[in-house]
PAFILO-83442 format. One record per residue (C-alpha): y, z, x. Coordinates in nm, 2 decimals, padded with zeros to 4 digits. Last residue first. Example, Ala and Ser with C-alpha at 12.3 -4.5 7.8 and 13.67 -1.06 7.14 Angstrom:
+--------+--------+--------+
|      v |      w |      u |
+--------+--------+--------+
| -00.11 |  00.71 |  01.37 |
| -00.45 |  00.78 |  01.23 |
+--------+--------+--------+
// end
This chain:
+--------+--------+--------+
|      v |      w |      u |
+--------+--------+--------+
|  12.02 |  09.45 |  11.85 |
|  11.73 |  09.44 |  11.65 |
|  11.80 |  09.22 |  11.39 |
|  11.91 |  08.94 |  11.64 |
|  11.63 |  08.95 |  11.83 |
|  11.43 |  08.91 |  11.50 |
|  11.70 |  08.66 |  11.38 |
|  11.59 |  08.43 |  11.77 |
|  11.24 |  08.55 |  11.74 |
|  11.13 |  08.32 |  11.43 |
|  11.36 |  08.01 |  11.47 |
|  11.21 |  07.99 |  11.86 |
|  10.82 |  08.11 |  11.66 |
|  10.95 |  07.78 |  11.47 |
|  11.07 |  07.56 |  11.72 |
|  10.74 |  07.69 |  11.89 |
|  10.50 |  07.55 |  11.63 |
|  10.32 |  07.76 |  11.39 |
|  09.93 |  07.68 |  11.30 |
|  09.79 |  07.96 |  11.37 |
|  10.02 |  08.09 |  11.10 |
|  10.20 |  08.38 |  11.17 |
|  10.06 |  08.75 |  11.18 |
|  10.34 |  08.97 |  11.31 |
|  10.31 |  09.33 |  11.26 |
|  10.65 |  09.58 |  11.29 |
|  10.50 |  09.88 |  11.36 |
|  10.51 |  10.26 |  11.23 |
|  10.21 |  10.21 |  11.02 |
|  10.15 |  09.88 |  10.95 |
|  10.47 |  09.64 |  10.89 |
|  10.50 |  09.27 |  10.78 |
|  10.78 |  09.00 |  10.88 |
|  10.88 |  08.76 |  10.69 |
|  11.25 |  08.60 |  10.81 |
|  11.53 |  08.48 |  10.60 |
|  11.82 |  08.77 |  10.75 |
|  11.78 |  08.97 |  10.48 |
|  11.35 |  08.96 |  10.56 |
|  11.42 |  09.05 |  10.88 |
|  11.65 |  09.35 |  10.75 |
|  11.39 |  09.44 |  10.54 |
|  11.14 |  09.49 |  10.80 |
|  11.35 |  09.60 |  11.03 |
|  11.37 |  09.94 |  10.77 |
|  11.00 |  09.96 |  10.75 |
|  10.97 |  09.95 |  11.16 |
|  11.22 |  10.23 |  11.18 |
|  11.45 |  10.18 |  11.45 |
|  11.48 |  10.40 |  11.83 |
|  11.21 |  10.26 |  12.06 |
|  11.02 |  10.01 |  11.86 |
|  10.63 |  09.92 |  11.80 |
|  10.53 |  09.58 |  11.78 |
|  10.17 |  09.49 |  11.64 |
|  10.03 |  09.13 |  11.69 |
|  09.80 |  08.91 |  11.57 |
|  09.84 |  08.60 |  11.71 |
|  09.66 |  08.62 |  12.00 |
|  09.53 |  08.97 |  12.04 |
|  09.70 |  09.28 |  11.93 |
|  09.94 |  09.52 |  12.10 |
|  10.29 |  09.54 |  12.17 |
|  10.55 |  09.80 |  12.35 |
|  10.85 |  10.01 |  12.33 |
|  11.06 |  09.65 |  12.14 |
|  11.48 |  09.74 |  12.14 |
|  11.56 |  09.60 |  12.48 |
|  11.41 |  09.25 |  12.33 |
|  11.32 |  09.01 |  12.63 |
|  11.00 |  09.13 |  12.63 |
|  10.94 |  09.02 |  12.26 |
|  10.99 |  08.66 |  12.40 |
|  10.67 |  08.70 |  12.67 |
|  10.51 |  08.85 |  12.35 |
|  10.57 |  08.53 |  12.14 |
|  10.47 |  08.27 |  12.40 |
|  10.14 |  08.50 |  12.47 |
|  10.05 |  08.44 |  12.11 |
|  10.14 |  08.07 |  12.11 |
|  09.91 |  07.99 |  12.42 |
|  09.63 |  08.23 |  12.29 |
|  09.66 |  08.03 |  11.94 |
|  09.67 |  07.72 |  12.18 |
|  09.35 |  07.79 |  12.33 |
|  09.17 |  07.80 |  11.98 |
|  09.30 |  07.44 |  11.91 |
|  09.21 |  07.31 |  12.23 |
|  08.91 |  07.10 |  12.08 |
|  08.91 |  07.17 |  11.67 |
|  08.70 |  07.41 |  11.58 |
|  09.01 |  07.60 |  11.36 |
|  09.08 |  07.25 |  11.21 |
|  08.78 |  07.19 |  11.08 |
|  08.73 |  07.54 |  11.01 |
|  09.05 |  07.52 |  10.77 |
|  08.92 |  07.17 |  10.60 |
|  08.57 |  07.34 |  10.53 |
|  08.76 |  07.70 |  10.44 |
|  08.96 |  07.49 |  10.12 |
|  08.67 |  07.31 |  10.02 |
|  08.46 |  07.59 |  10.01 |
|  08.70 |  07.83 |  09.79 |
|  08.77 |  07.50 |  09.52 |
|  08.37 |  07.48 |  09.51 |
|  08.38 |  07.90 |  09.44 |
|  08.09 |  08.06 |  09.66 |
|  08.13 |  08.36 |  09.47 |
|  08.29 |  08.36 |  09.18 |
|  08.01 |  08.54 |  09.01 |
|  07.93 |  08.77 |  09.26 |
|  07.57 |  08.87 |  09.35 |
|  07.35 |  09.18 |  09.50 |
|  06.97 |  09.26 |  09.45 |
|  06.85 |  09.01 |  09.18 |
|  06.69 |  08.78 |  09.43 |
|  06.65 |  08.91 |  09.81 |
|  06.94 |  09.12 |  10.00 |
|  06.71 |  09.19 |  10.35 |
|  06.68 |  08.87 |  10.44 |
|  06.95 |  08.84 |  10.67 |
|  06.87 |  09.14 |  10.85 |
|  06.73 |  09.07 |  11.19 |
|  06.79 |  08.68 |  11.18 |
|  07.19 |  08.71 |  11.15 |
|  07.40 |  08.83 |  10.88 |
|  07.70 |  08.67 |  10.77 |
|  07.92 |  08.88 |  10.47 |
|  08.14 |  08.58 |  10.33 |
|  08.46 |  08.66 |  10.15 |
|  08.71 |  08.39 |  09.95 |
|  09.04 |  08.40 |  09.73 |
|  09.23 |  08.06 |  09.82 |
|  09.53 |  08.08 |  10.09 |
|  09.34 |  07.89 |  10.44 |
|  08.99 |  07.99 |  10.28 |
|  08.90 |  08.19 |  10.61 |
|  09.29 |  08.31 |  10.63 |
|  09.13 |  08.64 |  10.43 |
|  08.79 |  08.67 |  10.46 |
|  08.51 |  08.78 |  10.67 |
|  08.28 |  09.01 |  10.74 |
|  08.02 |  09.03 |  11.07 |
|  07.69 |  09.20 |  11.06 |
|  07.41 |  09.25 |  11.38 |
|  07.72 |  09.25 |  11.57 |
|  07.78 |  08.99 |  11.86 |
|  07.94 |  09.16 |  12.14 |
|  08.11 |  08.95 |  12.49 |
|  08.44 |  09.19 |  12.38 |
|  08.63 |  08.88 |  12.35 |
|  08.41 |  08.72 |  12.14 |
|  08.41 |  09.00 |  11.86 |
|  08.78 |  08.86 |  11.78 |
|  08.60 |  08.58 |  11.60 |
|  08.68 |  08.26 |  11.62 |
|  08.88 |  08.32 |  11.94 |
|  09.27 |  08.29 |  11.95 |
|  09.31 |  08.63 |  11.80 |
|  09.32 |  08.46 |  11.44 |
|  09.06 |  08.22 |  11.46 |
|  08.88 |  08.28 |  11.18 |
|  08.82 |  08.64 |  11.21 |
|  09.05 |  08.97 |  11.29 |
|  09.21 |  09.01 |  10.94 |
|  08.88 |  09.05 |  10.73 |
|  08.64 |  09.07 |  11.10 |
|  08.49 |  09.40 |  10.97 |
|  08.18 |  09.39 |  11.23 |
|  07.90 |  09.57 |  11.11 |
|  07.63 |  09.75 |  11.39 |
|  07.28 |  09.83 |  11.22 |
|  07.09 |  10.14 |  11.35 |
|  06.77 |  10.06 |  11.49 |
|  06.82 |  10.35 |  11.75 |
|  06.83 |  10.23 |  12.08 |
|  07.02 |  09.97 |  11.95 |
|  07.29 |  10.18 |  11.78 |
|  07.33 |  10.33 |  12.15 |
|  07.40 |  10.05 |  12.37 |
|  07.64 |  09.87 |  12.08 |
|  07.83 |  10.13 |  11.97 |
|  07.90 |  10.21 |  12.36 |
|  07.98 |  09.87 |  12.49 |
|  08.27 |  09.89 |  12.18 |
|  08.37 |  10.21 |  12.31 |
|  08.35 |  10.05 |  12.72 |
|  08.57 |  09.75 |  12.58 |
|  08.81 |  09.97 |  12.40 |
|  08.91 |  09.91 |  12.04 |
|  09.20 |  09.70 |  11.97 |
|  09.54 |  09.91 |  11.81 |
|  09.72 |  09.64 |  11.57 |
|  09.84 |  09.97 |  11.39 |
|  09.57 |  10.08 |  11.12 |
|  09.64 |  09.77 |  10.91 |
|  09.52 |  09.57 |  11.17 |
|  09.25 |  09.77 |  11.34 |
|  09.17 |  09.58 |  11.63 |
|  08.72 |  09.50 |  11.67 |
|  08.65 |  09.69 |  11.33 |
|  08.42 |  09.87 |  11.28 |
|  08.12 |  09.96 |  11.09 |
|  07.81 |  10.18 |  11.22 |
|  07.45 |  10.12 |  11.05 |
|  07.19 |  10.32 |  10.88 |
|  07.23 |  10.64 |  11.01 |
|  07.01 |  10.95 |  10.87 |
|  06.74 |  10.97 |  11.17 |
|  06.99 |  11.18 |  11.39 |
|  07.32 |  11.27 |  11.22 |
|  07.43 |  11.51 |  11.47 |
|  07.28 |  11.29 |  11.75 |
|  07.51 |  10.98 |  11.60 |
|  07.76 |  11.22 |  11.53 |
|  07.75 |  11.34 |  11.90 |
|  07.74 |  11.02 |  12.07 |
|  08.03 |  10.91 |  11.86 |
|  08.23 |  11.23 |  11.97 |
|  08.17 |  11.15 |  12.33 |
|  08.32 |  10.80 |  12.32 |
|  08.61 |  10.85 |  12.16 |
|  08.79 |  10.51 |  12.15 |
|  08.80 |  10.53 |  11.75 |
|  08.73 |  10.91 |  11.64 |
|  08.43 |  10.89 |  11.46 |
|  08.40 |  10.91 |  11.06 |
|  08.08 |  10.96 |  10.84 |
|  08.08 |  10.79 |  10.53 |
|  07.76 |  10.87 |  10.28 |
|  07.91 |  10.99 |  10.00 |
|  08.11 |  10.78 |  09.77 |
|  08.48 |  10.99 |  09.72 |
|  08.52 |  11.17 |  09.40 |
|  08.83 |  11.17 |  09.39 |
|  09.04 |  10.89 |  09.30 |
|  09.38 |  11.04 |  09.32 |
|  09.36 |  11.11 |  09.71 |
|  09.24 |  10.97 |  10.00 |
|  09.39 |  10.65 |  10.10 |
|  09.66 |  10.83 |  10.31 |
|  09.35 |  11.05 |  10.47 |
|  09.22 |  10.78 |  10.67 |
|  08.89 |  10.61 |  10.79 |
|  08.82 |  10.39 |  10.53 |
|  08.50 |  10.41 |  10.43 |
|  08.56 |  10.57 |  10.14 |
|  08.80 |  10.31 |  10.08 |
|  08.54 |  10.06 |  10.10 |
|  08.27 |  10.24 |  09.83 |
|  08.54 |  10.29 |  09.56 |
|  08.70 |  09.97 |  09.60 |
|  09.03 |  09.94 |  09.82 |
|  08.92 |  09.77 |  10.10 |
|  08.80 |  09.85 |  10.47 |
|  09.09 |  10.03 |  10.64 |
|  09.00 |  10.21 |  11.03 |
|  09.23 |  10.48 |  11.15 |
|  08.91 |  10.74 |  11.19 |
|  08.62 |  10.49 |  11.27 |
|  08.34 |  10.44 |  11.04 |
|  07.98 |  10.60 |  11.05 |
|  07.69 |  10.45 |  10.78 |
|  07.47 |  10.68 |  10.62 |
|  07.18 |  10.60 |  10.46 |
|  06.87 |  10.69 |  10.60 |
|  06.74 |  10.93 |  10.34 |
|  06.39 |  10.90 |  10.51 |
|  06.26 |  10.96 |  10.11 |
|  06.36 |  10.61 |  10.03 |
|  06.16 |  10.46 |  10.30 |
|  06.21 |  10.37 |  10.69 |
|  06.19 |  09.98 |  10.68 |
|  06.31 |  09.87 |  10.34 |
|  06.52 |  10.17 |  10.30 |
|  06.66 |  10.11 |  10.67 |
|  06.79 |  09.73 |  10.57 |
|  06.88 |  09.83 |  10.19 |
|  07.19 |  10.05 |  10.34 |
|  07.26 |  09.82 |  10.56 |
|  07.27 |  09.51 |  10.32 |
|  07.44 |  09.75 |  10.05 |
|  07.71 |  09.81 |  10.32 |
|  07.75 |  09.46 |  10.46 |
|  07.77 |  09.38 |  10.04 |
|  08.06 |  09.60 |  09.99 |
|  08.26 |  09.48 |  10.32 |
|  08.24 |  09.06 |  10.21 |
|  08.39 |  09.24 |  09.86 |
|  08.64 |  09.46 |  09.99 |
|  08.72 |  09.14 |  10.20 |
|  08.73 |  08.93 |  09.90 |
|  08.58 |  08.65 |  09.67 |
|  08.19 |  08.68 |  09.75 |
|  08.00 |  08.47 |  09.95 |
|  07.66 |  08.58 |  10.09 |
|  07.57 |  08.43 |  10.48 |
|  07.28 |  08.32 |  10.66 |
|  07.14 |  08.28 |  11.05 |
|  07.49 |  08.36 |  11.22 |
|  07.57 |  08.13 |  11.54 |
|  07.95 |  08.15 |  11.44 |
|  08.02 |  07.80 |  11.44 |
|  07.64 |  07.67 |  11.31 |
|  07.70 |  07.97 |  11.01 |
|  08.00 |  07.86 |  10.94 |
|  07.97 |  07.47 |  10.93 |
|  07.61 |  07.54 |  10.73 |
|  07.79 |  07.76 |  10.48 |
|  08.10 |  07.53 |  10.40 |
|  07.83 |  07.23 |  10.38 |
|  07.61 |  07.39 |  10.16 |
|  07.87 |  07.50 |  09.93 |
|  08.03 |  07.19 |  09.95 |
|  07.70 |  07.01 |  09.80 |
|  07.67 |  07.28 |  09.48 |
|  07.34 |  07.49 |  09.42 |
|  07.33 |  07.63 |  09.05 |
|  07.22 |  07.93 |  08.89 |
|  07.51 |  08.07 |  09.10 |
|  07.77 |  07.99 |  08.83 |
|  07.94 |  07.65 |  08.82 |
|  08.33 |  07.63 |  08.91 |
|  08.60 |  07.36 |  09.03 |
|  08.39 |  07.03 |  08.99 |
|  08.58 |  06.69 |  09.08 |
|  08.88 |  06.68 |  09.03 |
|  08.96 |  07.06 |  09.18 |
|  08.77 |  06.92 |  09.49 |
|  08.98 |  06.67 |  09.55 |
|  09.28 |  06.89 |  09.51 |
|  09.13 |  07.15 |  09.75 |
|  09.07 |  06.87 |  10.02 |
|  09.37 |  06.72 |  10.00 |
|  09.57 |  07.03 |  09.98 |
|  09.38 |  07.15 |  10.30 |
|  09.47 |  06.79 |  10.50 |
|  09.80 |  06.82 |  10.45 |
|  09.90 |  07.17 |  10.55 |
|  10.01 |  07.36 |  10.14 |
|  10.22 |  07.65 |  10.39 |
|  10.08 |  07.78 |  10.71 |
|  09.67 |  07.67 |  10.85 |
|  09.60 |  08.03 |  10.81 |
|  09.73 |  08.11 |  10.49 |
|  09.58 |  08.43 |  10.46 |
|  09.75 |  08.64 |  10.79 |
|  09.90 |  08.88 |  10.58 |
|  10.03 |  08.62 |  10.32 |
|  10.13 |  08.44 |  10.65 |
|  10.34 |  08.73 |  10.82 |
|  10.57 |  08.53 |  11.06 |
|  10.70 |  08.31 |  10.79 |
|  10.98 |  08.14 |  10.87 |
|  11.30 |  08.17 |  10.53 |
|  11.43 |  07.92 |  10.34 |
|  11.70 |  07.99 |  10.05 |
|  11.62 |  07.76 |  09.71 |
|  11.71 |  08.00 |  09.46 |
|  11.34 |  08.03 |  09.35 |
|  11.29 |  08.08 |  09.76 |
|  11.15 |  07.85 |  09.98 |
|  10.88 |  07.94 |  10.28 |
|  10.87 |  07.79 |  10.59 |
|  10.57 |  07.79 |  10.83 |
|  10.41 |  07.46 |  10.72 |
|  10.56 |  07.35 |  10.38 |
|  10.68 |  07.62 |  10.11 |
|  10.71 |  07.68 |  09.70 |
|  10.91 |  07.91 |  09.46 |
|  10.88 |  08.21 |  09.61 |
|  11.07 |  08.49 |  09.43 |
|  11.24 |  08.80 |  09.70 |
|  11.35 |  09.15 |  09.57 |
|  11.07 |  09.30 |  09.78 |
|  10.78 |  09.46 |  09.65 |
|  10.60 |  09.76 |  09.70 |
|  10.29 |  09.74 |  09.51 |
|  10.11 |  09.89 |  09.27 |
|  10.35 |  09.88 |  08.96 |
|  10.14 |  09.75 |  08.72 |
|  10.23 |  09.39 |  08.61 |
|  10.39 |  09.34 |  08.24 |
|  10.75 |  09.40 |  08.25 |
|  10.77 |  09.40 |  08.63 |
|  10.73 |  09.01 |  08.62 |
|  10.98 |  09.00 |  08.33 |
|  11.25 |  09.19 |  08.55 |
|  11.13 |  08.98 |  08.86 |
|  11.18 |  08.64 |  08.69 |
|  11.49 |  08.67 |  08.52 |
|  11.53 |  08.84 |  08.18 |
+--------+--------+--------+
// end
């Protein structure tokens, strides 16, 4: 049997997978098991941040893997203090909890909010429910997919977690009108900033103003989902900086750890003591291997210029999709970017791309690029040159 028959043999079936092995990669390229090389414009969805085993991240992973690669939580570790101090003094959070995922980062903001208004209000104030946008995806555990705001998630797994409440994302009047039909029973509202696997759409500045202006007037906490959006990815470090909006909450993961599992849920000084001893843990949380990796990725990330040239390389790669009769429109910030097409089907370019040595990713009916932010231009050239090509 070769690879993919004995793969199938004894994996569950729950993904969609391409007829594609990867053997091993450098920078943006990645190299098949039969040695064919193909740019990656899709980044693990948008996990390996700094691209394919960067220098500087394999030394720092590797050095850390001689050293100590695991102690439980009993136990403090010196690049666990340093990962969380460089986070937390970048993003201007007060603490953080580490966990291993974005379901996971997403699963303790909920308990946190959800413990926040128990703690202040009482159990018998019942004030537990969080509202989520229609269109949004937080994670696939039993508590983040019911708050995911869509129906395609919704079946098989029935009963749902109550306590979810869904707005329409951009509608401003029907989020005024949960939040008054739900009056005194909201703990928090989670969003996030572009919903990635929703289309690439970015919330509106004046919905976002509104969250904010009325969850204040009501103590209710406001939880940023920055899984895709964070580190860097839009060409801020968090996407929430464009909107001038600093949730109470933020959760991160994905390209965080540059292509090792990690989550962090950061809380600032109005609820980040609310999760006290015994209340919430994770036992990989916090891996040594997991901090070293996201130290030498927010060292580069903080870098001077290095956020500017994301932006840089994100318009580059929109002012070359408008050369492309075939591309409708684009959305997304930096380099996270949703194309939608006139006349093809986004699943069927995807394939092509990837025929033609090119990773691409989809969500809904776009094609969704999320390169590394570390990509040059020969390579975004490379990149856009088989995707122009594809869609001819």
């Amino acid at each position: 049997m070769n690879t993919i028959e004995r793969f199938n043999k004894n994996v569950m079936g729950t993904y969609g997978r391409f007829d594609l092995v990867l053997e091993h990669g450098e920078k943006c390229t990645a190299v098949s098991e039969d040695d064919k090389k193909y740019i990656d414009f899709g980044s693990g969805i948008g996990t390996n941040s700094l691209g394919f085993c960067d220098t500087e991240w394999v030394d720092a992973v590797c050095t850390q893997a001689k050293n100590i690669q695991h102690t439980s939580n009993y136990y403090y570790t010196k690049v666990q203090a340093d990962f969380a101090n460089k986070l937390c003094g970048l993003t201007g959070y007060s603490k953080m909890f580490f966990g291993n995922s974005g379901a996971e980062a997403n699963e303790c903001a909920i308990k946190l909010a959800r413990k926040y208004s128990f703690d202040k209000y009482g159990a018998d104030a019942e004030r537990n429910i969080i509202i989520t946008l229609q269109n949004s995806f937080h994670g696939r555990t039993m508590a983040t997919l019911s708050a995911t705001g869509q129906d395609v998630f919704h079946n098989y797994f029935f009963p749902f977690l109550p306590g979810f409440v869904n707005v329409e994302a951009n509608n401003i009047e029907d989020l005024k009108n949960k939040l008054h039909e739900y009056e005194g029973k909201i703990c928090a509202v989670m969003f996030e900033f572009i919903q990635g696997e929703g289309g690439v759409i970015p919330l509106e500045q004046s919905f976002v103003d509104a969250i904010f202006d009325e969850c204040q007037k009501r103590d209710i906490l406001t939880i940023g989902d920055e899984v895709q959006t964070g580190v860097g990815r839009t060409g801020k470090l968090l996407a929430s900086e464009h909107y001038g909006k600093k949730p109470d909450i933020t959760t991160l993961a994905k390209g965080l750890a540059g292509g090792v599992p990690i989550g962090v849920c950061l809380a600032n000084e109005r609820c980040c003591d609310v999760l006290t001893k015994g209340t919430h843990g994770s036992t990989f949380g916090g891996n040594p291997i997991s901090c070293a990796g996201g130290n030498a990725v927010l060292n580069k990330v903080s870098a001077p210029g290095f956020l500017d040239e994301v932006l840089k390389k994100g318009d580059y790669i929109r002012e070359k999709l408008s050369e492309i009769p075939e591309v409708q429109d684009v959305d997304g910030l930096g380099l996270m970017i949703g194309v939608r097409l006139k006349t093809k089907k986004a699943a069927d370019m995807c394939k092509a791309c990837l025929d033609n040595n090119l990773l691409v990713l989809t969500a809904k009916d776009k094609l969704r690029f999320l390169p590394p932010l570390t990509i040059r231009y020969d390579e975004i050239d490379k990149g856009m040159e088989i995707l122009k090509n594809v869609l001819k």
